[in-house]
C-alpha positions in Angstrom: 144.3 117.2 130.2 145.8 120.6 129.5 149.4 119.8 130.5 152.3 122.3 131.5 153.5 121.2 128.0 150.4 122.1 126.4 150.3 125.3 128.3 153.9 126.4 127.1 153.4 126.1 123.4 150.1 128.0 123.1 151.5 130.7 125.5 154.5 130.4 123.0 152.2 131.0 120.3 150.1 133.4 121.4 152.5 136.0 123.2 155.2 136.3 120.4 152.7 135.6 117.8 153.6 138.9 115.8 157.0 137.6 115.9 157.1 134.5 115.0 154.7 135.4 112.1 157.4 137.9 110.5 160.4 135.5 111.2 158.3 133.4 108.8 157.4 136.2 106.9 160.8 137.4 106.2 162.4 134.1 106.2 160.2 133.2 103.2 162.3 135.3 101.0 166.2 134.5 102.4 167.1 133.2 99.0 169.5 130.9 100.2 169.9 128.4 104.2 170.7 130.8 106.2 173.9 130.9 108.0 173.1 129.9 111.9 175.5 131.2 114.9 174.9 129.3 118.2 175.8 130.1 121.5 176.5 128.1 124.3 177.5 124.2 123.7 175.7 122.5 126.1 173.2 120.4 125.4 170.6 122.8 123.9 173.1 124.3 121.8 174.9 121.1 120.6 171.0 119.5 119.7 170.5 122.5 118.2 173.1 122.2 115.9 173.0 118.2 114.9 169.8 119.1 113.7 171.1 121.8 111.4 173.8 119.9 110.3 171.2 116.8 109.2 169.4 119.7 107.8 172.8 120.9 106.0 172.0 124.0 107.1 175.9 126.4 107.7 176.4 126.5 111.4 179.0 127.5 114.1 178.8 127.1 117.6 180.3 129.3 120.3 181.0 128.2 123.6 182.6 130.5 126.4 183.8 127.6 128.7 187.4 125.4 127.8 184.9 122.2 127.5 181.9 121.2 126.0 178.5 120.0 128.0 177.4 122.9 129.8 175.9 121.6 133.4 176.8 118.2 132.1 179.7 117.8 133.6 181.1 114.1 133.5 184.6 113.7 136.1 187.0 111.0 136.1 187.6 111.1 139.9 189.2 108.0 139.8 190.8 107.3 136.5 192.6 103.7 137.4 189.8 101.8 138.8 187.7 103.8 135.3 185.5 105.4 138.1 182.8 108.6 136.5 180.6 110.4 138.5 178.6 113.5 137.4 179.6 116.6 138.6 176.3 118.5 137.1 173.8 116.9 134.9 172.8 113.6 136.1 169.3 111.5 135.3 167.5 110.4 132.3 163.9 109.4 132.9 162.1 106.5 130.8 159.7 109.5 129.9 162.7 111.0 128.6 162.3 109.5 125.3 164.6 112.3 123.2 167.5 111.6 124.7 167.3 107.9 124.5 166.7 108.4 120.6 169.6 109.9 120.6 171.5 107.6 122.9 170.5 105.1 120.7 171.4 106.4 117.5 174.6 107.2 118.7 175.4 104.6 119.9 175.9 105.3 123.5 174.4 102.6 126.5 172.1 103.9 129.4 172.1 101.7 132.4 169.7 101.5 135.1 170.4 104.2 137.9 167.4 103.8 140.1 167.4 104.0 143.6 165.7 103.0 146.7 165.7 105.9 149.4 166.5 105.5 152.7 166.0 108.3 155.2 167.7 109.7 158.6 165.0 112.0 160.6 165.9 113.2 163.8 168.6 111.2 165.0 167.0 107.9 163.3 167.8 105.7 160.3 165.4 104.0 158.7 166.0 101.7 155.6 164.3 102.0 152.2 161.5 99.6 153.1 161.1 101.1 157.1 159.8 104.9 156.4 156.5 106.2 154.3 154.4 108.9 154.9 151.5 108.4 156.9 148.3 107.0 155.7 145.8 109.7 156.3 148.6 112.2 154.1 149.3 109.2 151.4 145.4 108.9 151.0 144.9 113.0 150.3 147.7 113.3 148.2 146.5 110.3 146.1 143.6 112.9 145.8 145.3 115.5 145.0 146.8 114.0 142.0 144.1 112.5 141.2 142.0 115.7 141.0 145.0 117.7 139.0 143.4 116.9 135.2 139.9 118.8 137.3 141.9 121.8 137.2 140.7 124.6 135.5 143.4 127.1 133.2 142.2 129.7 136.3 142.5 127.3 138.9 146.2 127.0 137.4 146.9 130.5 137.6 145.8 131.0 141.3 147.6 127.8 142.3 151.0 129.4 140.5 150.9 132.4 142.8 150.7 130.3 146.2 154.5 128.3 146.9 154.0 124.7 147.3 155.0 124.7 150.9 152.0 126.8 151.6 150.2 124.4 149.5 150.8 121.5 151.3 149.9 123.1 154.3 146.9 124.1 153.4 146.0 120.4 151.8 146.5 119.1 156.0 150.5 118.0 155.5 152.0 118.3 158.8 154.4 117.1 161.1 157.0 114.6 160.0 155.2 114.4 156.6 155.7 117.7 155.8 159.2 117.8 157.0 159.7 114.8 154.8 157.9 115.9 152.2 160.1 119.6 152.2 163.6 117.2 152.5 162.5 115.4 149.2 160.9 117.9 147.2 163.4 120.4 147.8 165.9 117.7 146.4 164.1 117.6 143.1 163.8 121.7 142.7 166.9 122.8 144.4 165.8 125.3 146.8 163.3 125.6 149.7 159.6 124.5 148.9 159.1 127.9 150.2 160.5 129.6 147.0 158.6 126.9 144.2 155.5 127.8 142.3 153.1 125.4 143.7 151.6 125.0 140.2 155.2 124.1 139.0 155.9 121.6 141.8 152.1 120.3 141.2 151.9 119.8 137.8 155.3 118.2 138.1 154.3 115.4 140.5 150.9 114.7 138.4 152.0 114.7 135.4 155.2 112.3 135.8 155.7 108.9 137.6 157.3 109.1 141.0 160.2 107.0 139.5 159.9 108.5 136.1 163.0 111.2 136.2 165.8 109.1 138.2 165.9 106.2 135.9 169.1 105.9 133.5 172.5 107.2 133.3 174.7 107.0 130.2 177.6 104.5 130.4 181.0 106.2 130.6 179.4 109.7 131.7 176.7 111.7 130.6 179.4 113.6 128.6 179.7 111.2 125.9 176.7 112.1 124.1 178.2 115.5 124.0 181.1 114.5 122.6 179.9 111.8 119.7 177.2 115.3 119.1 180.5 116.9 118.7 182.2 114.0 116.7 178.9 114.2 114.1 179.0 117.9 113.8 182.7 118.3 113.2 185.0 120.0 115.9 185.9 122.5 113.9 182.7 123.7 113.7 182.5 124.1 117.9 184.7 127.3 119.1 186.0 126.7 122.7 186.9 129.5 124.7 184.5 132.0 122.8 182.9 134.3 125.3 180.3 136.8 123.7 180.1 140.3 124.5 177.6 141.8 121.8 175.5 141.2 119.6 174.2 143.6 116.9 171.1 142.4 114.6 169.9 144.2 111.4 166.3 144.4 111.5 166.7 144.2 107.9 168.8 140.9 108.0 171.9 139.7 109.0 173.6 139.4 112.7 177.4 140.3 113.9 178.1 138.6 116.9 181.4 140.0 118.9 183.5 137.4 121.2 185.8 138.8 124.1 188.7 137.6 122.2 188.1 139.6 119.0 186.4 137.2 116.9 183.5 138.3 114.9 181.1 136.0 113.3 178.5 137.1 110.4 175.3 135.6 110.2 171.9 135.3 109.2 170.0 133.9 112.9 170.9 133.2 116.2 170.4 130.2 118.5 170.6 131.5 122.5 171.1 128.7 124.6 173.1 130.2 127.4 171.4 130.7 130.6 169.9 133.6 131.9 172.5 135.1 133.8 174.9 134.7 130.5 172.4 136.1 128.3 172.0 139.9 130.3 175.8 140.3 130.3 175.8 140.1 126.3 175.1 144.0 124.8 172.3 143.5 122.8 172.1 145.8 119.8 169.0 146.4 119.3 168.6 145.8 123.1 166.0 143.5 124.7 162.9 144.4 125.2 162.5 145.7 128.8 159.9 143.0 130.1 162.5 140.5 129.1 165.1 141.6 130.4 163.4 141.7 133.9 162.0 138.3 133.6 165.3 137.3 133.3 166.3 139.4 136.3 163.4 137.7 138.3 164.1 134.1 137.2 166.2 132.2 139.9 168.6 129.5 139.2 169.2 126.5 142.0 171.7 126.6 144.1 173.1 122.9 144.6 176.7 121.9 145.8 177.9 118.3 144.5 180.6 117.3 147.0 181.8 113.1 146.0 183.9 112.0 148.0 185.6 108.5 146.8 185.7 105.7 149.6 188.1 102.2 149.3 184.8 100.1 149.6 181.1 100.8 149.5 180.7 100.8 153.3 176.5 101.0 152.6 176.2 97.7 150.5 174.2 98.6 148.3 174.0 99.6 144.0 170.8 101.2 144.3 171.2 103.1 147.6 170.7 106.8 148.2 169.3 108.4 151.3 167.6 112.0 152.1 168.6 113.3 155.7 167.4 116.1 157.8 170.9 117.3 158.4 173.4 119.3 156.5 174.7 117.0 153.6 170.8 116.7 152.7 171.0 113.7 150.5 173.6 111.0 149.5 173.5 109.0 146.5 175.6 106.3 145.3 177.5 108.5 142.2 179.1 104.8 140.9 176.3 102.2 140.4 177.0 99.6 138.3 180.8 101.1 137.5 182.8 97.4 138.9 185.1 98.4 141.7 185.8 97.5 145.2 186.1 101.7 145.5 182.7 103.5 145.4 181.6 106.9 145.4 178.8 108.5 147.4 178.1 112.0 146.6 176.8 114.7 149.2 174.0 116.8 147.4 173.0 119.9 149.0 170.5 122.5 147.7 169.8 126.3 148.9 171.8 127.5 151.5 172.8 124.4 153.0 175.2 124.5 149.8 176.6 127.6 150.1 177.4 127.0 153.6 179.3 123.8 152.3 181.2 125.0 149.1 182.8 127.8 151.7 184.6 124.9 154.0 187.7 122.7 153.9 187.3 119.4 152.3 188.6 118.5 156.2 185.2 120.3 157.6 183.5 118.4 154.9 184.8 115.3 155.6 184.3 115.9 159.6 180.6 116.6 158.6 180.2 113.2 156.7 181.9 111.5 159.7 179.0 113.0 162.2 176.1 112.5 160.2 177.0 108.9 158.9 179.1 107.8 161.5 176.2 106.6 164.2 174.7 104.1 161.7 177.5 102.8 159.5 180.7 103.6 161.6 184.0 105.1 160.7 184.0 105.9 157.3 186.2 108.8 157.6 189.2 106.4 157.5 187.8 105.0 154.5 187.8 108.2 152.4 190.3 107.9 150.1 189.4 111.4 147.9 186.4 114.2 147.4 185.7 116.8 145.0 183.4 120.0 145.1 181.5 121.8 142.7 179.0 124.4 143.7 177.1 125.3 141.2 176.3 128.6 142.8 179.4 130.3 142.2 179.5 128.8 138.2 180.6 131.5 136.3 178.3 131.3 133.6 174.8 130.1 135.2 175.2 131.2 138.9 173.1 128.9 139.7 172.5 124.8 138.5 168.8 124.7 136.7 165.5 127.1 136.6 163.8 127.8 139.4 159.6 129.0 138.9 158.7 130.9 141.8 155.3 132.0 142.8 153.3 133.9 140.2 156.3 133.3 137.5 155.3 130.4 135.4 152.1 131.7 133.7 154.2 135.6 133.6 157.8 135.0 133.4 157.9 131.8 131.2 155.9 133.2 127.6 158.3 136.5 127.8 161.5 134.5 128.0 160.7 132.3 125.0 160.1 135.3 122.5 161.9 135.3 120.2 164.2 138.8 119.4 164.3 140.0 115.9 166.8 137.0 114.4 167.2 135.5 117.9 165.6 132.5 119.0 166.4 131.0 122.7 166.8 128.2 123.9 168.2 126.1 127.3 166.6 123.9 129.9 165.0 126.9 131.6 162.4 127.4 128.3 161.5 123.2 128.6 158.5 121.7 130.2 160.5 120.5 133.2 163.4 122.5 134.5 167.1 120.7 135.8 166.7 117.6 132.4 168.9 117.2 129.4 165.9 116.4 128.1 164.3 119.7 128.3 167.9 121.3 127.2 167.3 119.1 124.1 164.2 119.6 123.1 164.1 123.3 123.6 167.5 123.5 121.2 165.7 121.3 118.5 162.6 123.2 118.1 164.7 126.5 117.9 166.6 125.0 115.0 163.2 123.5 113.7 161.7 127.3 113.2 164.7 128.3 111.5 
């Protein structure tokens, strides 16, 4: 089966072929490692550079933000009871098997963070075990999965330029399963089905396990493995606060890269992790090439508003419970499972432009909101709410968005251009990986741009 992976490294391969071929031609003849300059410490960058520093290759990494992590974004919201939720980055999958390498060699512990979805459609509540789709729609999707590894490269291409919304459609989902069907997928890709490739949100679904991406969660916050990266790699090594405003790259070797602060760093490659938005604000000198520079401009980035909110006892009984609704909080998952507390935390997750409606209200709207959509079903829980938080990924000053969203005709157009590679710059970040919104794909993507330097 030719999978999206497959797809991404031969398009790699083949449309910056002429560059990739002189990087290796010139790199043949750097008579010494070359001194690497990496920007952005998220996940992709900080991969990027324990893989240099096994390799002893002469790093630094530059990081615009006062933390490290990126979109992983582990908060203490309730420090005395030891209580971590994720304010960006959130799931490891058992397919994810990078991360849990690293986890392991680490030393960190991943813990099972499964859950069993219950659902509120019009006005109803319905229990993990009490909703489905129907089986006429179960029986043709089975089908449709089924039939995926029939598809040929062309067949691919067409179904890219068609959203998945119109798919479905088109494939007989109606009714309540395609309302349910646009309240969970547009969970997983952040926006509207409306806006999603249907070839991305296809290939997604066939080539992963339905349980395959919410699986595990790293004990004591997804930040940790950011931090013992950091701990391996020296501190000194990471500068914080580090915002870059230009780059200039010899053709005949060597970069300068210029910080808003008035640093300057000197070296021989670059590793680009930051997102796209970041990466069009540096001054490139020479300057992108122009077809880059607009798939950047065309590549959207999810917007999704976290909003926990801390209660003095898990009113909804239940570790493994989350629950997709068809109001305005969206979805609801339990941000503390397994953390031992009588408190708990359930966090509201919204996508699209039920998110930016949120993030603009009081934390009292909010928690007015919570009260009427939970309220019928579990009772008063407003007098239980002890504490909330917001973050709306929307308004992030660096990626304007939370993860990469393939729209319709992008992935097969948009995807090849952003991974080329310019002159002594390679790229990186979870927007170049085989599945968009992972640490996994941040990961991998940063590791294979170290590997070709």
């Amino acid at each position: 089966m030719s999978s999206r992976r497959t797809f991404i490294r031969q398009s790699f391969y083949t449309a910056g072929g002429i560059i990739v071929s002189s990087q290796a031609f010139s790199n043949f003849f750097i008579p010494k490692k070359p001194k690497v300059i990496i920007i952005g410490a998220g996940f992709s960058g900080l991969a990027a550079a324990y893989y240099l520093h096994k390799k002893k290759v002469d790093f630094v990494v530059l990081e615009a933000r006062n933390r490290i992590g990126g979109r992983v974004f582990s908060y203490p919201i309730d420090e005395k009871e030891n209580l971590i939720i994720e304010l960006g980055g959130e799931w490891v999958g058992n397919s994810h098997t990078r991360i849990q390498e690293l986890c392991g060699e680490l030393g960190l512990y991943l813990f099972n963070n499964q859950f069993d979805t219950h659902l509120i459609y019009k006005n109803q509540y319905f229990k993990n075990n009490e909703w489905d789709y129907s089986e006429t729609w179960k029986k043709k999707f089975k089908s449709i999965l089924e039939n995926y590894e029939k598809l040929t490269q062309a067949d691919k291409m067409k179904l890219d330029k068609m959203d998945w919304w119109h798919y479905l459609v088109n494939n007989g989902c109606n009714g309540r399963d395609l309302d349910i069907r646009e309240l969970l997928d547009s969970t997983d890709f952040g926006e509207t089905i409306r806006s999603v490739s249907a070839f991305a949100a296809l290939s997604e679904y066939a080539e992963s396990d339905e349980k395959n991406e919410m699986d595990l969660k790293i004990r004591g916050g997804n930040s940790m493995l950011a931090k013992k990266i950091a701990e391996k790699i020296g501190a000194d090594n990471i500068k914080l606060q580090h915002t870059v405003k230009r780059i200039v790259q010899n053709i005949k070797g060597g970069v300068q890269v210029y910080c808003e602060n008035g640093q300057v760093f000197t070296g021989d490659k670059i590793i680009c992790t930051a997102p796209a938005f970041a990466v069009k604000k540096i001054k490139w000198e020479p300057g992108l090439p122009a077809n880059q520079v607009n798939a950047m401009n065309e590549l959207q980035y999810a917007r999704i508003n976290k909003n926990p909110l801390l209660f003095s006892k898990k009113f909804w009984n239940d570790e493994s419970f989350d629950m997709v609704t068809d109001q305005v909080p969206h979805y609801f998952y339990h941000g503390t499972k397994s953390q031992p507390s009588q408190k708990g935390v359930l966090i509201s997750y919204t996508i699209g432009e039920k998110a930016a409606v949120l993030a603009n209200q009081s934390d009292a709207w909010k928690a007015d909101l919570i009260q009427q959509t939970l309220q019928p079903f579990f009772g008063d829980i407003k007098s239980l709410l002890e504490k909330q938080v917001n973050y709306y990924w929307g308004n992030d000053e660096y990626s304007h968005g939370s993860y990469a969203l393939y729209g319709r005709g992008q992935w097969f157009r948009v995807m090849p251009v952003l991974k080329r590679s310019h002159i002594h710059t390679h790229f990186a970040g979870e927007h170049l990986a085989d599945w968009q919104g992972f640490m996994e794909g941040a990961i991998n993507t940063g590791e294979e741009a170290a590997e070709k330097i």
